[in-house]
C-alpha positions in Angstrom: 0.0 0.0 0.0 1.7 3.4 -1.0 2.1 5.8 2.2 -0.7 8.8 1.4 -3.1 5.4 0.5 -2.0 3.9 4.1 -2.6 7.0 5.9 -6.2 7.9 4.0 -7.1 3.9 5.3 -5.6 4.7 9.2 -7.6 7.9 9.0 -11.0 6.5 7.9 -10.7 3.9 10.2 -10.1 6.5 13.3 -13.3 8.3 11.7 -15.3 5.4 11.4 -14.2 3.3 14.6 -12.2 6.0 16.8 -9.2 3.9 16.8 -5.9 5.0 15.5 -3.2 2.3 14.2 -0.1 3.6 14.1 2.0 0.6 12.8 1.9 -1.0 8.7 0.1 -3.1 7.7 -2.9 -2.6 8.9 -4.9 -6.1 8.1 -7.9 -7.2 9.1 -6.9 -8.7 12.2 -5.5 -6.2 13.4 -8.9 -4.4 13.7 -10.7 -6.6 15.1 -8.2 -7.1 17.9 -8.5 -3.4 18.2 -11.8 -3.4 18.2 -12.5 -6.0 21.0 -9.5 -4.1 23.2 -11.9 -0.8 22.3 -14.9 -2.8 23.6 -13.4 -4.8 26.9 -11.9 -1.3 27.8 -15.3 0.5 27.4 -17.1 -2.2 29.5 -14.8 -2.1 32.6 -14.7 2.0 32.5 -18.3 1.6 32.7 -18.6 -1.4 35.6 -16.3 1.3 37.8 -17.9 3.9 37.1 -20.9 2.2 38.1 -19.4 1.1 41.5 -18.1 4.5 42.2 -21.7 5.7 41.8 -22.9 2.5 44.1 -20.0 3.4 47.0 -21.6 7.3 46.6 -24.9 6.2 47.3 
């Protein structure tokens, strides 16, 4: 993939899935690694916020 291609795909996958990838290439895998590292993280910011809101109450 020719660099200004590479960076066009890194940025419409940031747009698209508010991940960056920094590191070529940037396959299929890859994204959906990201993706589920995206997700697990979301989930466990959420479970402590939700305890910090439990312990307030």
């Amino acid at each position: 993939m020719e660099v200004n291609g590479a960076a066009a795909y890194a940025n419409a996958l940031y747009n698209a899935l508010g991940i960056h990838f920094t590191e070529l290439p940037i396959m299929a895998e890859k994204i959906v690694r990201a993706v589920r590292e995206k997700e697990m993280r979301e989930m466990r910011e959420m479970r402590e916020g939700m305890q910090v809101m439990q312990a307030a109450e």
